[in-house]
C-alpha positions as CSV (number, residue, x, y, z in Angstrom):
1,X,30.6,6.8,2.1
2,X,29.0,10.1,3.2
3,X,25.8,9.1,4.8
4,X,24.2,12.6,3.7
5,X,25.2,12.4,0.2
6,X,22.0,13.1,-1.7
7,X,21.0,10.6,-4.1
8,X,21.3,10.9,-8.0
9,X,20.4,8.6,-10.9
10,X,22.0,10.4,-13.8
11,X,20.2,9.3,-16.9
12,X,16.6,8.5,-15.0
13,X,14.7,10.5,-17.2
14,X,16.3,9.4,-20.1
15,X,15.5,5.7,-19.8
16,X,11.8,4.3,-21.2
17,X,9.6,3.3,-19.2
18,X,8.9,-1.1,-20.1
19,X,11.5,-3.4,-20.8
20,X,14.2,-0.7,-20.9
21,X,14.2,0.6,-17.5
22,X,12.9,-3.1,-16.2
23,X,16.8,-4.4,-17.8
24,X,18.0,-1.6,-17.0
25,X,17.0,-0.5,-13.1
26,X,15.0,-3.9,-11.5
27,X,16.5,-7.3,-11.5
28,X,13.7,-9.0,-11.8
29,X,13.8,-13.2,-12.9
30,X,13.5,-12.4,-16.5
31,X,11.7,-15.8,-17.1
32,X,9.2,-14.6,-14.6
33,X,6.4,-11.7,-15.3
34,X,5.6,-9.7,-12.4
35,X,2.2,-8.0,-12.1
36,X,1.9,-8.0,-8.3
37,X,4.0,-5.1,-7.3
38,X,1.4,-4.3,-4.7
39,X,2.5,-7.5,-2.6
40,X,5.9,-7.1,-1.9
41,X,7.5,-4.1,-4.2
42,X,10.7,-3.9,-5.9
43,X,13.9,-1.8,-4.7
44,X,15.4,-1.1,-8.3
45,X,19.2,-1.9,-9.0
46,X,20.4,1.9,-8.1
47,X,18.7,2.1,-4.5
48,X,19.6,-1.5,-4.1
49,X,23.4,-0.8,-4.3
50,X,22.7,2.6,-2.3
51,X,21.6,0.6,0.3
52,X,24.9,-1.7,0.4
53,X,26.7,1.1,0.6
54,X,25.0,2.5,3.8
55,X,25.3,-1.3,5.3
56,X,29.2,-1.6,5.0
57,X,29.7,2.1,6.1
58,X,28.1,0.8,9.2
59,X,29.7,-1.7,9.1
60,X,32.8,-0.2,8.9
61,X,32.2,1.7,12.5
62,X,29.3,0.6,14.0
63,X,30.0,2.3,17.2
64,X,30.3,5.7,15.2
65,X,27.2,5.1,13.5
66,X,24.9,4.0,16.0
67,X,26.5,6.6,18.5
68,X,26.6,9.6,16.5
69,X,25.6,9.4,12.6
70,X,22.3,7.5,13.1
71,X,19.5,10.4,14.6
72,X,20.8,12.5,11.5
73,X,20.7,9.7,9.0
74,X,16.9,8.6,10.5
75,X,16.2,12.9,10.2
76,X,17.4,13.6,7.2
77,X,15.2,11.1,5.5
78,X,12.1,11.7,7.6
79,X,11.9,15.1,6.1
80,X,12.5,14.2,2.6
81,X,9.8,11.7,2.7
82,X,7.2,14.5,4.4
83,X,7.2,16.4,1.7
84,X,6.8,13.9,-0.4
85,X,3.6,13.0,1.5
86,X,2.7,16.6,2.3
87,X,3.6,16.4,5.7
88,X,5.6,18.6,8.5
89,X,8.4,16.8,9.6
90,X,7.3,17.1,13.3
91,X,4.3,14.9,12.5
92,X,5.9,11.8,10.6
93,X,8.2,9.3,11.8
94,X,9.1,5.2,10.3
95,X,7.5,2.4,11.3
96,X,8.1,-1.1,9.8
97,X,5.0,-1.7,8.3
98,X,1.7,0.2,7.7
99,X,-0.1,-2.4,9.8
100,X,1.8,-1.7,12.8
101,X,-0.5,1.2,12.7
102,X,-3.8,-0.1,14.1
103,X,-2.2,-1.6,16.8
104,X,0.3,1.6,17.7
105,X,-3.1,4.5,17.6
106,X,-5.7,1.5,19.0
107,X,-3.3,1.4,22.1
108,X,-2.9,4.9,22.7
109,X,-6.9,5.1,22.7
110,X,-7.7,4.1,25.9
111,X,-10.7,2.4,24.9
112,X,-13.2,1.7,27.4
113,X,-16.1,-1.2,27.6
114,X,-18.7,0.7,26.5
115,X,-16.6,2.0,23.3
116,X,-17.2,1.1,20.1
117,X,-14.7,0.5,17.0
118,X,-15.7,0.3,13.6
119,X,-14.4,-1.5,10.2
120,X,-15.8,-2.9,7.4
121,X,-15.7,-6.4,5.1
122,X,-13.6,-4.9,3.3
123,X,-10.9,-4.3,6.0
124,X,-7.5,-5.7,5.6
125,X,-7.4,-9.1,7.4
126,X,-4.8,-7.8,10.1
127,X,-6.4,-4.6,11.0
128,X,-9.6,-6.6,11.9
129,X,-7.2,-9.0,13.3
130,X,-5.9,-6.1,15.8
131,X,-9.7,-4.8,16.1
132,X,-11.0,-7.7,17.2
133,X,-8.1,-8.4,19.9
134,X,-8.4,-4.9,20.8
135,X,-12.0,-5.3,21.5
136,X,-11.8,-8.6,23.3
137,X,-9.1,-6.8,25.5
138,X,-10.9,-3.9,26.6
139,X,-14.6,-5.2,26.3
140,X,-15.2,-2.6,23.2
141,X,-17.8,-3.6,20.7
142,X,-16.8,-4.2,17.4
143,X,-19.2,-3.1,14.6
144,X,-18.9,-3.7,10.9
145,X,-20.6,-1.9,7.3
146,X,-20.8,-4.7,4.9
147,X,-20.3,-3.5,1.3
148,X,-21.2,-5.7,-1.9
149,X,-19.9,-5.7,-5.3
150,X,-21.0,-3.9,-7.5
151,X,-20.9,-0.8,-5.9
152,X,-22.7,1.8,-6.2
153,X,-21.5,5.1,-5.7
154,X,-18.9,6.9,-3.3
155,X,-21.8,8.8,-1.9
156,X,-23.4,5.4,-1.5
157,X,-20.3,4.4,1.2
158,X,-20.4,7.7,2.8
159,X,-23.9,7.3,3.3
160,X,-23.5,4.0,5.2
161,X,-20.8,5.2,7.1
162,X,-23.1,8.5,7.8
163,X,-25.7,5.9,9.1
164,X,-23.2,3.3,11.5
165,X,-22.1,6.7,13.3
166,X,-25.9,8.1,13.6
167,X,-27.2,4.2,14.8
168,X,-24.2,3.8,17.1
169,X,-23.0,6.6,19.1
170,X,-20.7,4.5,20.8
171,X,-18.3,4.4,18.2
172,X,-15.1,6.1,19.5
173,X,-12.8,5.0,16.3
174,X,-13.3,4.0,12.8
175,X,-10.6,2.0,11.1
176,X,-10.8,2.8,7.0
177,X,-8.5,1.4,4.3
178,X,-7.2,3.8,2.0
179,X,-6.7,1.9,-0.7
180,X,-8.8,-1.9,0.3
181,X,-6.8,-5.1,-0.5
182,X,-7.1,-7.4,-2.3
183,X,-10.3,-5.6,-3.3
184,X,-8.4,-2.1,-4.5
185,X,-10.7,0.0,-3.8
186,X,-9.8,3.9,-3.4
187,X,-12.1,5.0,-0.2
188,X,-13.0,8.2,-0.4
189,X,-11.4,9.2,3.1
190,X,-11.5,12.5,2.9
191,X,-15.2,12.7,3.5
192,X,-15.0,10.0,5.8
193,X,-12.2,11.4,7.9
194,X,-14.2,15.0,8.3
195,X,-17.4,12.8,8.7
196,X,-15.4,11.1,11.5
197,X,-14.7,14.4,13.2
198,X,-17.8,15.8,13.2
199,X,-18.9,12.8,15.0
200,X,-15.8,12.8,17.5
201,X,-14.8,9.6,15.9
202,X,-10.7,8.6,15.6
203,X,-10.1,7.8,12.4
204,X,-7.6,5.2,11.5
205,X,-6.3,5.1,8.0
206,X,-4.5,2.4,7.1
207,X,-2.5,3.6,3.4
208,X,-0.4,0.5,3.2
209,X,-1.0,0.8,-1.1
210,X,-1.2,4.7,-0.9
211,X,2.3,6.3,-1.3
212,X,3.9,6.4,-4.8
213,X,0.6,5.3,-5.6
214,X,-2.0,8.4,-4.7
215,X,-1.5,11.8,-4.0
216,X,-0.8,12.8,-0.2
217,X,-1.2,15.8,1.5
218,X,-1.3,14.4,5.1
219,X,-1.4,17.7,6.7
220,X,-4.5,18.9,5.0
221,X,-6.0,15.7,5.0
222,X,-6.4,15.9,9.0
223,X,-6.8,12.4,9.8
224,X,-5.9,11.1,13.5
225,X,-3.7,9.0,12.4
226,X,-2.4,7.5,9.2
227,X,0.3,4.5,8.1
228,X,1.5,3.8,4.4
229,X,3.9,1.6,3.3
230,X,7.3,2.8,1.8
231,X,7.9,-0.6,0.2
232,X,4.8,-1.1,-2.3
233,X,4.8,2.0,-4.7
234,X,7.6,4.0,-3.0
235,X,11.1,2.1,-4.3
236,X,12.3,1.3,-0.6
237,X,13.3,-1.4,1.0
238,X,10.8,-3.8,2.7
239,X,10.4,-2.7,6.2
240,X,10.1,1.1,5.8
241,X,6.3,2.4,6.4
242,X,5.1,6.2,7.5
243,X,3.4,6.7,11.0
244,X,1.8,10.3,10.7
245,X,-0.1,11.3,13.8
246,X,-2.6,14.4,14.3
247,X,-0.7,17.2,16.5
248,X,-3.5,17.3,18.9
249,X,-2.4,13.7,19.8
250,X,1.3,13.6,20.2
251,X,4.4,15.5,22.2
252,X,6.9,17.7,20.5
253,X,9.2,14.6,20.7
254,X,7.1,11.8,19.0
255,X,9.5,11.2,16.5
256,X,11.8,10.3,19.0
257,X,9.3,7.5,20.6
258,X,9.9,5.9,17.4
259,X,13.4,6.3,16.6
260,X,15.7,4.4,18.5
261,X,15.0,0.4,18.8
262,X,18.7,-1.2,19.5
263,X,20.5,-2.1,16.9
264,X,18.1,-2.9,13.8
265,X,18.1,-2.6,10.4
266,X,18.3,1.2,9.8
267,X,18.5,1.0,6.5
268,X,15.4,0.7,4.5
269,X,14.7,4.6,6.7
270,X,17.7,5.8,5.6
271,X,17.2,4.6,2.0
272,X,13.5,6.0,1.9
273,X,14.8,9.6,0.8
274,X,16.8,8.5,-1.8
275,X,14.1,6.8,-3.1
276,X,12.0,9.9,-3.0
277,X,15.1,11.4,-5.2
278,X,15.0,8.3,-7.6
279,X,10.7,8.8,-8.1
280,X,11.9,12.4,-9.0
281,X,14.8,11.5,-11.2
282,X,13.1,9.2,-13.6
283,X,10.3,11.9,-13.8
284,X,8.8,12.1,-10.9
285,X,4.9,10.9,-10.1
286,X,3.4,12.6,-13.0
287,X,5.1,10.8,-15.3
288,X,4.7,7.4,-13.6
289,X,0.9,8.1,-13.1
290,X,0.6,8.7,-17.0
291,X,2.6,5.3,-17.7
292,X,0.7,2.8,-15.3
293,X,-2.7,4.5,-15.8
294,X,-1.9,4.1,-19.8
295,X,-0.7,0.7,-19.7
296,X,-3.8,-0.4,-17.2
297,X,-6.5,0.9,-19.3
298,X,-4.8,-0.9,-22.4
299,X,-4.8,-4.3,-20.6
300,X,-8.0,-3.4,-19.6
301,X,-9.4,-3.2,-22.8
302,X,-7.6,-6.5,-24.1
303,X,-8.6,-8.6,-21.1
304,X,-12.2,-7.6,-21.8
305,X,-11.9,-8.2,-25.7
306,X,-10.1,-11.7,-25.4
307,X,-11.1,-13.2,-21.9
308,X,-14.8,-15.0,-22.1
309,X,-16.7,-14.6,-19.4
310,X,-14.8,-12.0,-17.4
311,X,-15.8,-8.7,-16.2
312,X,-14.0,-6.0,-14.0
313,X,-14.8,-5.6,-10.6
314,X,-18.1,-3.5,-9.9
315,X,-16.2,-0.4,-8.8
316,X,-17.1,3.4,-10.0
317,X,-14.4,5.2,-11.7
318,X,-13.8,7.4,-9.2
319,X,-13.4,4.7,-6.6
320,X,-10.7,3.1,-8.4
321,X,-7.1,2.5,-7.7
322,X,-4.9,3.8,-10.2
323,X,-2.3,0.8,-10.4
324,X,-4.2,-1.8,-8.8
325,X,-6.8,-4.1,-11.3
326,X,-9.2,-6.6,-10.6
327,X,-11.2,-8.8,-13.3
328,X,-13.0,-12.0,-12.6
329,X,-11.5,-15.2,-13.5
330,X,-13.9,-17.2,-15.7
331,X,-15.4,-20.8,-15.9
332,X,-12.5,-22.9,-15.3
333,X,-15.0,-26.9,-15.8
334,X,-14.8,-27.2,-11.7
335,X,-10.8,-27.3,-12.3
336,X,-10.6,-24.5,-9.5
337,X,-12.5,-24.2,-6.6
338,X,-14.3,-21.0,-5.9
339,X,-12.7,-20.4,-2.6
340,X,-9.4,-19.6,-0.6
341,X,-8.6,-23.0,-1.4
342,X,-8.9,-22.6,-5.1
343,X,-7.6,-19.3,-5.3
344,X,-4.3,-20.1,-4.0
345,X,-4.2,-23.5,-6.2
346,X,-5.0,-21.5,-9.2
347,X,-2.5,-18.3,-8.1
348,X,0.7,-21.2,-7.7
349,X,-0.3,-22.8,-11.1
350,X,0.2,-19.6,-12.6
351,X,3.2,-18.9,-10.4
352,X,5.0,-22.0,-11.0
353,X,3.8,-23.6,-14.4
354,X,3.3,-19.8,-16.1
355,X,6.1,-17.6,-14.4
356,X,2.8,-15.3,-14.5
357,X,2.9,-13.5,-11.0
358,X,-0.6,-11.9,-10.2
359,X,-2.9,-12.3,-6.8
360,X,-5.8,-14.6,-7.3
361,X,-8.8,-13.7,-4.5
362,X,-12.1,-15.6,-3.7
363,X,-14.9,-13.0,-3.3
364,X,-18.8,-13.4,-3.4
365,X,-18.1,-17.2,-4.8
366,X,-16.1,-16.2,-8.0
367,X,-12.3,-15.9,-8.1
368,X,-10.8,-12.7,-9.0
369,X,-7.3,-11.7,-10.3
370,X,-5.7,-8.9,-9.4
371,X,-2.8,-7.2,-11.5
372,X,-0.5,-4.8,-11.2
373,X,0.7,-2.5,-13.3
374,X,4.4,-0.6,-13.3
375,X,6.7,1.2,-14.8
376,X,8.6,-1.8,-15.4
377,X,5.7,-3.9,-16.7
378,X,5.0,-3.7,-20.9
379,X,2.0,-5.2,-23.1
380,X,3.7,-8.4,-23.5
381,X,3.5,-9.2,-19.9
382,X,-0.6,-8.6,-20.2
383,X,-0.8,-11.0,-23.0
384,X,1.6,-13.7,-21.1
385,X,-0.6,-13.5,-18.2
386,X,-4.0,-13.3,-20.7
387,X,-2.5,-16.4,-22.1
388,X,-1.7,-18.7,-18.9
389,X,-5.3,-17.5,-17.3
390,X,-6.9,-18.5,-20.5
391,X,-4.7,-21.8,-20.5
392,X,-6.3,-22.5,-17.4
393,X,-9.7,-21.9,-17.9
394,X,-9.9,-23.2,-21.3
């Protein structure tokens, strides 16, 4: 196998999006109905044999590839997946996983006692995980903006952001969730990374849900740094994230400080600009944006019509992720408890008993289910999943 071959999916734009590409490119259970891409992903059948290919060519000389092919290999795809994220090569590199972020930039920081870092509620559980070890460990003060749902605006979050930084001038770094899970909302970071630098705050953005979901021009954007998962919306492998960093904060060999870590699993990197070529070959973003954006707003409008008792998540419609749903699970006679507890009895139920796969949450003593929607995902897996919840709750 040439390991610089570029990828091609010959009939990718010819295939529909639903159950034919589903058959066709995912091998998905097909007694199971997946609306939780945003967990784990899904590699579809052609990068899944691509990547076979790359493990038994190193396999076939692992001395040659580890030796000499690798750097190119790891290269090659780093550039293909900057511009896919709008970024220079120079300022990207892999990581395993988006969360590795907080830890990587919260240790190059140098924070001192008197420092202050700053999240919110609505902070994924291992970043405020690494906050609050990072605090403990250096004798930084962690602060926190507490939102509530509904919200209001997103001038209403840059506004409490505005006032954290003008109470607390001790704040050094601010750790922001593109894209919140399991609550889903879009943060408008943009505003809150320039706010950030006026104030000569770090800004952390964790985008674990953000590429092949959201537009990214990480260049322009101008955060300090910024992590997004490969594996959710972007085709690839699990274990493939991004790690851009600001120029003003890394050497001209920081890709390098990444790169070579013995002899693992290379391949989800190497398979990461292929799947950049298969998002292209099946129509690129545009057309997977109209697709899941279509097929949410119908499910949407069905959930609402045939659901008692249920009600989206109070989030403006600019603040919304574009693949990610959320709508509140009704009554369900005391049968679930309205806690982590209940969520995760109800979420197995539905797993198990219902092949319905969605993510049930606990938040402000209701439960919540979030769905998913793809380009392999149809109507008829909204009204299985309608069906089981309203089985459940009946």
């Amino acid at each position: 196998m040439d390991m610089y071959k570029p990828f091609t999916h010959e009939d990718g734009n010819e295939k529909q999006f639903g159950k034919e590409i589903r058959d066709c490119d995912f091998m998905y259970d097909p007694k199971m109905t997946f609306l939780n891409h945003g967990a784990f992903g899904g590699v579809p059948r052609p990068l899944f044999a691509r990547r076979l290919q790359v493990l038994e060519r190193i396999e076939s000389n692992p001395d040659e590839f580890f030796e000499y092919l690798v750097l190119q290999t790891w290269q090659t795809a780093v550039a293909k997946v900057a511009g896919f994220v709008g970024s220079s090569p120079s300022n990207l590199t892999f990581i395993p996983n988006a969360t590795s972020n907080g830890t990587i930039a919260l240790q190059s920081l140098n924070l001192q006692q008197s420092d202050g870092i700053l999240i919110t509620n609505l902070t994924h559980e291992s970043l405020r995980f690494s906050a609050a070890h990072f605090a403990k460990l250096t004798g930084a003060k962690l602060y926190c903006i507490n939102f509530t749902f509904p919200l209001i605006s997103k001038q209403d979050i840059i506004d409490k952001y505005q006032e954290m930084l003008n109470d607390t001038p001790a704040i050094k770094v601010a750790i922001i969730d593109h894209i919140t899970s399991p609550t889903a909302v879009k943060m408008p970071i943009e505003e809150l990374i320039k706010l950030c630098r006026t104030r000569n705050v770090k800004s952390i953005i964790d985008g674990a849900h953000a590429p092949g979901q959201v537009p990214l021009n990480l260049d322009d954007l101008q955060p300090d740094f910024y992590s997004g998962n490969m594996h959710k919306w972007g085709f690839t492998p699990r274990g493939c994230a991004i790690f851009w960093v600001h120029p003003e904060l890394h050497d001209q060999g920081f890709q390098l400080e990444f790169f070579k870590q013995a002899t693992r699993d290379y391949s989800p990197f190497i398979i990461a600009g292929a799947a950049v070529d298969y998002i292209d070959q099946i129509g690129g973003m545009a057309r997977i944006t109209e697709y899941n954006i279509s097929l949410r707003d119908k499910a949407v409008q069905y959930i609402l019509k045939e659901i008692k008792g249920t009600e989206l998540l109070g989030i403006p419609e600019d603040l919304r992720s574009p693949f990610l749903t959320i709508f509140k699970i009704p009554e369900c006679q005391s049968k679930y408890e309205k806690n982590k507890e209940g969520s995760l009895h109800l979420r197995k139920v539905l797993f198990v008993e219902h092949k319905v796969d969605v993510y049930i949450f606990a938040l402000q003593n209701q439960l919540w289910c979030r769905f998913t929607t793809h380009i392999y995902n149809h109507f008829k897996d909204i009204i299985k999943m309608v069906e089981a919840i309203q089985k459940e709750c009946s």
